[in-house]
Backbone as XML, in Angstrom:
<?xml version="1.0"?>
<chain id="A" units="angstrom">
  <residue number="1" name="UNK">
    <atom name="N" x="87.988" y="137.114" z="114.044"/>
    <atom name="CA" x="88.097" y="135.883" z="114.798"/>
    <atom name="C" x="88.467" y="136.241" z="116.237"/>
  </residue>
  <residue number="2" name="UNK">
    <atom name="N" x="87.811" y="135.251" z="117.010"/>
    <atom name="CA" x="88.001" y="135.630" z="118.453"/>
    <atom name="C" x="89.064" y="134.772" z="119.260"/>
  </residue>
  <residue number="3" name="UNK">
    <atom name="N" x="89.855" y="134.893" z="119.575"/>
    <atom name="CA" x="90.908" y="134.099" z="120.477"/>
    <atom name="C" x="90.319" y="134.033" z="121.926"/>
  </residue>
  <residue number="4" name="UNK">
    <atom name="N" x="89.275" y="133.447" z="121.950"/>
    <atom name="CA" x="89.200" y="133.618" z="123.430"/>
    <atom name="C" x="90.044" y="131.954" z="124.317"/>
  </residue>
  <residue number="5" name="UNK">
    <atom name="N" x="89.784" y="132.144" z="125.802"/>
    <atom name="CA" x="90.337" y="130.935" z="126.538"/>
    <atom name="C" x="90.134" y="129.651" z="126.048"/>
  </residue>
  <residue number="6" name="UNK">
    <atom name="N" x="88.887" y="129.146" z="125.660"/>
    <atom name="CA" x="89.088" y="127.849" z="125.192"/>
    <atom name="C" x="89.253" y="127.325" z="123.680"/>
  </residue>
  <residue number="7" name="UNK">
    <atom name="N" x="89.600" y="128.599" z="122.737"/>
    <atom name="CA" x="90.647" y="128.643" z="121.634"/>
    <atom name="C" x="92.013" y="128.428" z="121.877"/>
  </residue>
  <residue number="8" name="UNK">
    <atom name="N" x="92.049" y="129.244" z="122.915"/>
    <atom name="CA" x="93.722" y="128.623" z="122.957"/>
    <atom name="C" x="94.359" y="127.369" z="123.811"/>
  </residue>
  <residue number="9" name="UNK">
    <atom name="N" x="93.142" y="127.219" z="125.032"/>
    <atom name="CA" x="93.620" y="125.671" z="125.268"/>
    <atom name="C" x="93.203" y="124.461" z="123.987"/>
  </residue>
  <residue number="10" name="UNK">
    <atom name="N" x="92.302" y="124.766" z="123.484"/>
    <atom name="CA" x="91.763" y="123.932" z="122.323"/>
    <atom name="C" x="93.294" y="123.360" z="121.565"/>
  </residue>
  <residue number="11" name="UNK">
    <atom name="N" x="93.858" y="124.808" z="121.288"/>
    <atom name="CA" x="95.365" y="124.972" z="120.271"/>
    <atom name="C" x="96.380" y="124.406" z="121.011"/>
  </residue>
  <residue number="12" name="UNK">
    <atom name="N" x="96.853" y="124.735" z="121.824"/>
    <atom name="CA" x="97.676" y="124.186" z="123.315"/>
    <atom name="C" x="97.685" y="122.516" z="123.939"/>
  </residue>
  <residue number="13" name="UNK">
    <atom name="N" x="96.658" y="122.213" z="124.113"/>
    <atom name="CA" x="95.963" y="120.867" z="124.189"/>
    <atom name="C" x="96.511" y="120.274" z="123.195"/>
  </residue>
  <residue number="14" name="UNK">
    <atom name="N" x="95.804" y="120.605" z="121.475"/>
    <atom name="CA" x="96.444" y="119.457" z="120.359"/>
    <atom name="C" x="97.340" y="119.470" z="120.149"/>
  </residue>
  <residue number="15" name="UNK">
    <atom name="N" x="98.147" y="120.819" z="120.064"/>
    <atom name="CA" x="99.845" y="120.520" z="120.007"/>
    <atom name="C" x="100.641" y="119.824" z="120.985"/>
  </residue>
  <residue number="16" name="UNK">
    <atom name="N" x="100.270" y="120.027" z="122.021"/>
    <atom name="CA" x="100.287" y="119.270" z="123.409"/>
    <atom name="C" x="100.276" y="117.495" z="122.902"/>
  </residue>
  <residue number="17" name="UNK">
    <atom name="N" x="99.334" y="117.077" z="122.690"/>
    <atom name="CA" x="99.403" y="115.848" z="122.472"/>
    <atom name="C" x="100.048" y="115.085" z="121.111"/>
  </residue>
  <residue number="18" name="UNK">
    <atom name="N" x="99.353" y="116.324" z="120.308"/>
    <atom name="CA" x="100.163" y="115.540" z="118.458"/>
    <atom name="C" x="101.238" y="115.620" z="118.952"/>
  </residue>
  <residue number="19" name="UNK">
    <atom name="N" x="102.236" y="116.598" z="119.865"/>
    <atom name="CA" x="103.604" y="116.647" z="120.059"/>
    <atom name="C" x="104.573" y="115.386" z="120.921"/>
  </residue>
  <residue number="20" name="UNK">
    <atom name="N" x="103.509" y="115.001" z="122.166"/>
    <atom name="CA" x="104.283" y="114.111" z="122.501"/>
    <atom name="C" x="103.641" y="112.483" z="121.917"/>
  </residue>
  <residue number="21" name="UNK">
    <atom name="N" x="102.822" y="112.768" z="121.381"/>
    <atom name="CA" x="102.730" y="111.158" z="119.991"/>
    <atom name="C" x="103.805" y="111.650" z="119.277"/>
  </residue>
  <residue number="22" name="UNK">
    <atom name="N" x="103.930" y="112.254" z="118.399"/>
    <atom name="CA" x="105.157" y="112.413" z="117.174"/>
    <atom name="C" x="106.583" y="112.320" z="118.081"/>
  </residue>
  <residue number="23" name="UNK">
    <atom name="N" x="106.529" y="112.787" z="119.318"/>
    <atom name="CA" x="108.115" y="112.172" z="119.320"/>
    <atom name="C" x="108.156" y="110.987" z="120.068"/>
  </residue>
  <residue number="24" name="UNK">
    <atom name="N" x="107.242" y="110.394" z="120.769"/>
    <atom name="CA" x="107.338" y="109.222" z="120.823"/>
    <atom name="C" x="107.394" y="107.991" z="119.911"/>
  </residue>
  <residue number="25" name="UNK">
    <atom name="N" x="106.897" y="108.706" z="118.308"/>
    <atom name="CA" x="106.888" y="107.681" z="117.330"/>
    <atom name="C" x="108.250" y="108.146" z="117.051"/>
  </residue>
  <residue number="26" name="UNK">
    <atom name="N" x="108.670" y="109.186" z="116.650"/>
    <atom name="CA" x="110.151" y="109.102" z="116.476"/>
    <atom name="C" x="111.191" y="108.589" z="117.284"/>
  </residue>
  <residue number="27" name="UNK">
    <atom name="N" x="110.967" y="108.378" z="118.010"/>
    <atom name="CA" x="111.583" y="107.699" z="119.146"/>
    <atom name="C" x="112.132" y="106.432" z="119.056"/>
  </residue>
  <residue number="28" name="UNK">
    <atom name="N" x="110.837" y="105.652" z="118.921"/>
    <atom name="CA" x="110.482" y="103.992" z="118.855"/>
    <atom name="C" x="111.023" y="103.649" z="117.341"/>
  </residue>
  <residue number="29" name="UNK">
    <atom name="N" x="110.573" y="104.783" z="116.405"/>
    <atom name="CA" x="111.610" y="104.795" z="115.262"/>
    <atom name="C" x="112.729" y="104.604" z="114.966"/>
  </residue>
  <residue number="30" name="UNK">
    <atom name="N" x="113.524" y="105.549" z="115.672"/>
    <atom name="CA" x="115.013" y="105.357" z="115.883"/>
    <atom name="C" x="115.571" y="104.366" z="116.898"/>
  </residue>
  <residue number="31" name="UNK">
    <atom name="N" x="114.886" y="103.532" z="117.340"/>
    <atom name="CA" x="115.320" y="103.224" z="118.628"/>
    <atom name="C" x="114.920" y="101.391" z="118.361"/>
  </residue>
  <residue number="32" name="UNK">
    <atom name="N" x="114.127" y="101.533" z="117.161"/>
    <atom name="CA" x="114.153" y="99.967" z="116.370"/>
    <atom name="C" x="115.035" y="99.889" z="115.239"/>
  </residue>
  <residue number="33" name="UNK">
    <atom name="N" x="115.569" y="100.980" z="114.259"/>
    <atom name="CA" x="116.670" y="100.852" z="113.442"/>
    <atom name="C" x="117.734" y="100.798" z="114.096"/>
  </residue>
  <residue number="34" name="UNK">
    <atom name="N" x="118.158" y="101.209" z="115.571"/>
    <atom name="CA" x="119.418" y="100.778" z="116.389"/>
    <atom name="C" x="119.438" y="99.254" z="116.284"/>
  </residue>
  <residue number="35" name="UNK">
    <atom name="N" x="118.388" y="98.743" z="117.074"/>
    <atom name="CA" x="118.219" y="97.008" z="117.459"/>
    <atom name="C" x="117.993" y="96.604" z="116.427"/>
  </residue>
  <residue number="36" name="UNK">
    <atom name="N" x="118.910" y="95.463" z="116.246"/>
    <atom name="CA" x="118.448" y="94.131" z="114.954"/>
    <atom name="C" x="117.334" y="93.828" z="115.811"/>
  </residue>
  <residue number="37" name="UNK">
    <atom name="N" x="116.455" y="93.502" z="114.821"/>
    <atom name="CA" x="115.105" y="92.961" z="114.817"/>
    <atom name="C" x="114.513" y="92.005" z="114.301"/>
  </residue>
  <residue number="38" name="UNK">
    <atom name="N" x="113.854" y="91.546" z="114.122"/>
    <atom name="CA" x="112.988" y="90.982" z="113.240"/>
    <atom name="C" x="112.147" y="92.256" z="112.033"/>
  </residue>
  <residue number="39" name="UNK">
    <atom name="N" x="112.590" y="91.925" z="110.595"/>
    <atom name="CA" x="111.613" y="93.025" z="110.108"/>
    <atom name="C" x="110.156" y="92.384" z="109.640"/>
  </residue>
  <residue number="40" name="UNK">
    <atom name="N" x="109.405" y="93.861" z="109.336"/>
    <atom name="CA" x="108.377" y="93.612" z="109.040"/>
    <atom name="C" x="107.336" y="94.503" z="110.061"/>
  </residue>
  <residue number="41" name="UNK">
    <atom name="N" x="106.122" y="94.574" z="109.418"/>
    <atom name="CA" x="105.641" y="95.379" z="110.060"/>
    <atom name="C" x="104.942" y="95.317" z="111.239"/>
  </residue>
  <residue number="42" name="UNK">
    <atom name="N" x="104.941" y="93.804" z="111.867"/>
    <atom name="CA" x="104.619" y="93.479" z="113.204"/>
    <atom name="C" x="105.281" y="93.884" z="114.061"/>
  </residue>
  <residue number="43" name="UNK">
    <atom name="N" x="106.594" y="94.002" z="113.836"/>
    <atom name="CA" x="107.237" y="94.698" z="114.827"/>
    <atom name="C" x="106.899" y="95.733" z="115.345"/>
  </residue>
  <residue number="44" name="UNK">
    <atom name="N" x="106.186" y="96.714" z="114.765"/>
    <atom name="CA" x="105.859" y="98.495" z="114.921"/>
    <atom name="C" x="104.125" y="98.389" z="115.902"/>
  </residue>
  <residue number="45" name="UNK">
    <atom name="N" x="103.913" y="97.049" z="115.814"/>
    <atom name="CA" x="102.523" y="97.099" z="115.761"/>
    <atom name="C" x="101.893" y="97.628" z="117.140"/>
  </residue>
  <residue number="46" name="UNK">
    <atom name="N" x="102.502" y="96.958" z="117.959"/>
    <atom name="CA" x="102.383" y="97.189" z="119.981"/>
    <atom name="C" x="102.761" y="98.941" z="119.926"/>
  </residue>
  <residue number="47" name="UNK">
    <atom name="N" x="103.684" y="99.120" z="120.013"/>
    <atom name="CA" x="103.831" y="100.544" z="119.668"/>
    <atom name="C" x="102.742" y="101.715" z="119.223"/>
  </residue>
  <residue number="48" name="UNK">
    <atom name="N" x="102.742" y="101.370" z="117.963"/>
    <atom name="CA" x="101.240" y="102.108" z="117.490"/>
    <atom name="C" x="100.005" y="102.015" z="117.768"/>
  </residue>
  <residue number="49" name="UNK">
    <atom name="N" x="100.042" y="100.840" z="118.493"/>
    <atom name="CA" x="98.958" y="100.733" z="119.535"/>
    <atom name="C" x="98.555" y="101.313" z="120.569"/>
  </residue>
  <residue number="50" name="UNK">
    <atom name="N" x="99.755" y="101.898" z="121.006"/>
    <atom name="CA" x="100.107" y="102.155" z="122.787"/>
    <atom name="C" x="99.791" y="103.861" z="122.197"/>
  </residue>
  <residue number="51" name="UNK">
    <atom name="N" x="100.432" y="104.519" z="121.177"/>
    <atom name="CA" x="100.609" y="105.673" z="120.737"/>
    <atom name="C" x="98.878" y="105.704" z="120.610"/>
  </residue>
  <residue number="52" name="UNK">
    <atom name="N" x="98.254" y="105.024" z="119.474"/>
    <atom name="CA" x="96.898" y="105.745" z="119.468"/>
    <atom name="C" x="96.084" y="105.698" z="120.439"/>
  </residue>
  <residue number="53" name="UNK">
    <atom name="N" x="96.268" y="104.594" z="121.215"/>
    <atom name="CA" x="95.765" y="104.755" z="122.904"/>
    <atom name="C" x="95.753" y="106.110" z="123.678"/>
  </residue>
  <residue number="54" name="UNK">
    <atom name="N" x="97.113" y="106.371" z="123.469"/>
    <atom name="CA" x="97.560" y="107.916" z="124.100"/>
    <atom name="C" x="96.312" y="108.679" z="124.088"/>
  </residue>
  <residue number="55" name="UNK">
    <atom name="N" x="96.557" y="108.735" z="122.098"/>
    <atom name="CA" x="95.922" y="110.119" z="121.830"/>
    <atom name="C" x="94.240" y="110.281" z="122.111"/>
  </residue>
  <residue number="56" name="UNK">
    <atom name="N" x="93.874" y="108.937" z="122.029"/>
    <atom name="CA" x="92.697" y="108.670" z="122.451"/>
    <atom name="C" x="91.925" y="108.992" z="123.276"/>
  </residue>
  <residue number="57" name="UNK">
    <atom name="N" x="92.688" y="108.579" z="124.535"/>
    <atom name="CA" x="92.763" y="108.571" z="125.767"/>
    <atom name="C" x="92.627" y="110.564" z="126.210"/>
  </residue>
  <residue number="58" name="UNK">
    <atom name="N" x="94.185" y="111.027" z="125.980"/>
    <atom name="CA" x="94.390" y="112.087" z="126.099"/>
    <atom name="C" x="93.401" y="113.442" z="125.342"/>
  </residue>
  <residue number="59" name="UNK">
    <atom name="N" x="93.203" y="113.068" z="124.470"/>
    <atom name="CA" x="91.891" y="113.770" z="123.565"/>
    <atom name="C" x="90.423" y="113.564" z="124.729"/>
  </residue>
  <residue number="60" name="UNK">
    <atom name="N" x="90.498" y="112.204" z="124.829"/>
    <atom name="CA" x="89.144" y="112.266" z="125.525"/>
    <atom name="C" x="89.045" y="113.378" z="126.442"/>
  </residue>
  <residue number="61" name="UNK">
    <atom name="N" x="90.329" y="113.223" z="127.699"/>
    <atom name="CA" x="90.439" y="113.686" z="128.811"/>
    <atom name="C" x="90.131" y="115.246" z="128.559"/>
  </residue>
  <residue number="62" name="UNK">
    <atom name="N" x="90.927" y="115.948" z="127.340"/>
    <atom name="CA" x="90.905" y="117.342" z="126.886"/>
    <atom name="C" x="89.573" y="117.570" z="126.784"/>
  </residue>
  <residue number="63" name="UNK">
    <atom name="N" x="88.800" y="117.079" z="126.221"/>
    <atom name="CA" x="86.955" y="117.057" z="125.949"/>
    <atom name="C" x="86.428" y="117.288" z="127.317"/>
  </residue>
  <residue number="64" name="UNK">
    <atom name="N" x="86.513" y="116.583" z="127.942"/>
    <atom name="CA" x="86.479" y="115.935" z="129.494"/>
    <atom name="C" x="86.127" y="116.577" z="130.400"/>
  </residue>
  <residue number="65" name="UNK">
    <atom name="N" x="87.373" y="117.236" z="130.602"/>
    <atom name="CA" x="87.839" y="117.995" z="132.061"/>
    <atom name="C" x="88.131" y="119.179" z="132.004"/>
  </residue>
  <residue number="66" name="UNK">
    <atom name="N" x="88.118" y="119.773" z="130.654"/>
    <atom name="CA" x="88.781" y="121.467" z="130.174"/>
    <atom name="C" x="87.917" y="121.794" z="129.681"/>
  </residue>
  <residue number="67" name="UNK">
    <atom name="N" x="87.914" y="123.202" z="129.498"/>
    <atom name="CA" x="86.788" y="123.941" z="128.457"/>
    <atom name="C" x="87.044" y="124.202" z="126.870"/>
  </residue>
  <residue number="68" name="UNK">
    <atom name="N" x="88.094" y="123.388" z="126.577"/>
    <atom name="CA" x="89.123" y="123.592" z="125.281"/>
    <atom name="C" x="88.011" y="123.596" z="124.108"/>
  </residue>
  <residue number="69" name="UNK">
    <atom name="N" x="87.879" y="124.668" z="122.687"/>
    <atom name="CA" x="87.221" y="124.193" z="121.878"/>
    <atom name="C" x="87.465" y="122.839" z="121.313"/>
  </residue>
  <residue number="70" name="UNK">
    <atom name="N" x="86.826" y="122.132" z="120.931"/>
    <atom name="CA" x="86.945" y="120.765" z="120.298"/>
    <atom name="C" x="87.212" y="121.064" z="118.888"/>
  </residue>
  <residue number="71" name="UNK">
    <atom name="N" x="86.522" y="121.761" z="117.759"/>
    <atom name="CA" x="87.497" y="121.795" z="116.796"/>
    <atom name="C" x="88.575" y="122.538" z="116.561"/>
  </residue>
  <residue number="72" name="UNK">
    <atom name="N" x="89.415" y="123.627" z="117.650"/>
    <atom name="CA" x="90.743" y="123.733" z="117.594"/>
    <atom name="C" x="91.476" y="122.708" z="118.103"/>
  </residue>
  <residue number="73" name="UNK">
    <atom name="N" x="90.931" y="121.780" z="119.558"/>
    <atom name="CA" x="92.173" y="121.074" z="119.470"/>
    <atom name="C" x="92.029" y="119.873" z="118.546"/>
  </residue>
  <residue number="74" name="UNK">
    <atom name="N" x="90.951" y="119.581" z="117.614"/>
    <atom name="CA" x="91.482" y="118.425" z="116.711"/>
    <atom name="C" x="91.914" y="118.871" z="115.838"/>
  </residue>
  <residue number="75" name="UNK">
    <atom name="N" x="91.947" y="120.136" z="115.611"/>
    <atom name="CA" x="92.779" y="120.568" z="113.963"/>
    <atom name="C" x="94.080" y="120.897" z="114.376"/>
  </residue>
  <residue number="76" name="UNK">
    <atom name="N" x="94.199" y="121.395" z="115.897"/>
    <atom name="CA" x="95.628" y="121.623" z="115.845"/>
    <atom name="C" x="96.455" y="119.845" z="116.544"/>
  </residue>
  <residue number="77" name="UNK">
    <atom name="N" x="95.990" y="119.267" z="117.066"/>
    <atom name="CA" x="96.329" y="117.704" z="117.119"/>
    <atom name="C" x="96.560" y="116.899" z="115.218"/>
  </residue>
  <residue number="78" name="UNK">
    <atom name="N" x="95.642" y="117.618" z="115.010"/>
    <atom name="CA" x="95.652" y="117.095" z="113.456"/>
    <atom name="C" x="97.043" y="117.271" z="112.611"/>
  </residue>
  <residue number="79" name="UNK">
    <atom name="N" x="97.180" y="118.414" z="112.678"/>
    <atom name="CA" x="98.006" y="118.849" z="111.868"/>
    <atom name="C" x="99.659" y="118.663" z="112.825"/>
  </residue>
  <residue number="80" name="UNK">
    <atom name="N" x="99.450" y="118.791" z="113.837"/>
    <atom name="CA" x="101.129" y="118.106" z="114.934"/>
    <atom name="C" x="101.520" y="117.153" z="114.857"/>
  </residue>
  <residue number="81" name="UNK">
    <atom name="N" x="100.055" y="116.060" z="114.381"/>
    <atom name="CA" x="100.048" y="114.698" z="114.707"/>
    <atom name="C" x="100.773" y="113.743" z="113.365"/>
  </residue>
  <residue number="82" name="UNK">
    <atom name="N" x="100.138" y="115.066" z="112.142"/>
    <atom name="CA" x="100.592" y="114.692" z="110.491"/>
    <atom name="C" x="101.877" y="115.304" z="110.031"/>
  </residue>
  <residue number="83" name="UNK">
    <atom name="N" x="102.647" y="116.602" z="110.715"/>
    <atom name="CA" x="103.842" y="117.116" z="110.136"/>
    <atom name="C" x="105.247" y="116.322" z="109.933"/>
  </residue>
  <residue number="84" name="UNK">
    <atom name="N" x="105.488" y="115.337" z="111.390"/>
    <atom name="CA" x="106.329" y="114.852" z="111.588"/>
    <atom name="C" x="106.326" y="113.370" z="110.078"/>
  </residue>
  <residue number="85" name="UNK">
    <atom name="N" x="104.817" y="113.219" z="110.193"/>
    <atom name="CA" x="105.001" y="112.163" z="109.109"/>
    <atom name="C" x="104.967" y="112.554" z="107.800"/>
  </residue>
  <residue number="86" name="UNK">
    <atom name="N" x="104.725" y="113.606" z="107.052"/>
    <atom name="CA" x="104.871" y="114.388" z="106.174"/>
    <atom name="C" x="106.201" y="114.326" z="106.359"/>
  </residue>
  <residue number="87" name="UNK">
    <atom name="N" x="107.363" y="114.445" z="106.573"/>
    <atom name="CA" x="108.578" y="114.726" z="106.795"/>
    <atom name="C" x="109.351" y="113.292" z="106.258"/>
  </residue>
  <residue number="88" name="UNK">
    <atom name="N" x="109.041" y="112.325" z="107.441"/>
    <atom name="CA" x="109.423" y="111.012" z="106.981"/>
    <atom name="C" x="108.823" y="110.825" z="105.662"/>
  </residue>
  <residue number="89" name="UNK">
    <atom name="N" x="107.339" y="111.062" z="105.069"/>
    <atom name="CA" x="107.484" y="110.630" z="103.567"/>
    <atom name="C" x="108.430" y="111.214" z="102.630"/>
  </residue>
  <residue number="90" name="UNK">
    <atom name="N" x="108.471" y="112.420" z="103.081"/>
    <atom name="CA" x="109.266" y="113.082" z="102.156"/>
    <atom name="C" x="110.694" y="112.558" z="101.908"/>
  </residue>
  <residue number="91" name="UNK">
    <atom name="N" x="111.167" y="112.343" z="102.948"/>
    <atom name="CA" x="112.823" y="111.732" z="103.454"/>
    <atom name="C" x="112.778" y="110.729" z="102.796"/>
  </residue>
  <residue number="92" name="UNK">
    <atom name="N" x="111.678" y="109.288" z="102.761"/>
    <atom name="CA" x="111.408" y="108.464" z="102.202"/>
    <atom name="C" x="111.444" y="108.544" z="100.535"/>
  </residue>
  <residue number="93" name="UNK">
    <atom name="N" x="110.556" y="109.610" z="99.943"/>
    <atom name="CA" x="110.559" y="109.383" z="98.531"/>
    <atom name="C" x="111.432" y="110.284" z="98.149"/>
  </residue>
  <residue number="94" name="UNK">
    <atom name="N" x="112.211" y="111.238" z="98.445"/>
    <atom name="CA" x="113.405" y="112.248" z="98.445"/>
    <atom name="C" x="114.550" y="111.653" z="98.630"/>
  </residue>
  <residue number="95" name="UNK">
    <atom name="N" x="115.305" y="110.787" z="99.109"/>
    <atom name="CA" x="116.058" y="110.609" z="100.098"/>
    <atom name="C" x="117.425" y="111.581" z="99.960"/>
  </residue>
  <residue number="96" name="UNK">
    <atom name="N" x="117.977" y="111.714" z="101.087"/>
    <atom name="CA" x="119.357" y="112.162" z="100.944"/>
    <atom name="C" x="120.621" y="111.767" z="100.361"/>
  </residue>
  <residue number="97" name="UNK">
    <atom name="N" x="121.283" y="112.630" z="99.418"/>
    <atom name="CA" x="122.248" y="111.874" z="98.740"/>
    <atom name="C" x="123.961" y="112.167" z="99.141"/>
  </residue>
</chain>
């Protein structure tokens, strides 16, 4: 396998972005269990909106304007973008005792 330049912006790029979506969802996460709210899942909704916009957006631009391979940075966006929530399920059906 060859590592050349637009392998590793490809890699760089998706972690790049899965990274700042995942902590911006963690973020908005923690930062709506502070505030009483209204529950339910409308609340989350503007949010996850704005987030897949990002990646959208930001993916495009990577395609775009760089020479990045396209399937490193969606596998490595892929997998940045899914760890953090892999985590919360787990926390979820695990929980701490």
């Amino acid at each position: 396998m060859n590592l050349d330049r637009p392998v590793i912006l490809g890699v760089v790029f998706g972690v790049l972005i899965g990274g700042v979506n995942a902590a911006l969802q963690i973020h908005e996460l923690r930062l709506k269990s502070t505030v009483v709210q209204p529950k339910g899942v409308s609340v989350l909704i503007p949010g996850a909106v704005g987030r897949l916009l990002f990646v959208v957006v930001a993916w495009w631009l990577a395609f775009r304007y760089t020479e990045a391979d396209k399937y490193w940075l969606t596998g490595a966006l892929a997998v940045t973008y899914t760890a953090p929530l892999l985590v919360q399920l787990k926390q979820l059906i695990f929980p701490k005792r």
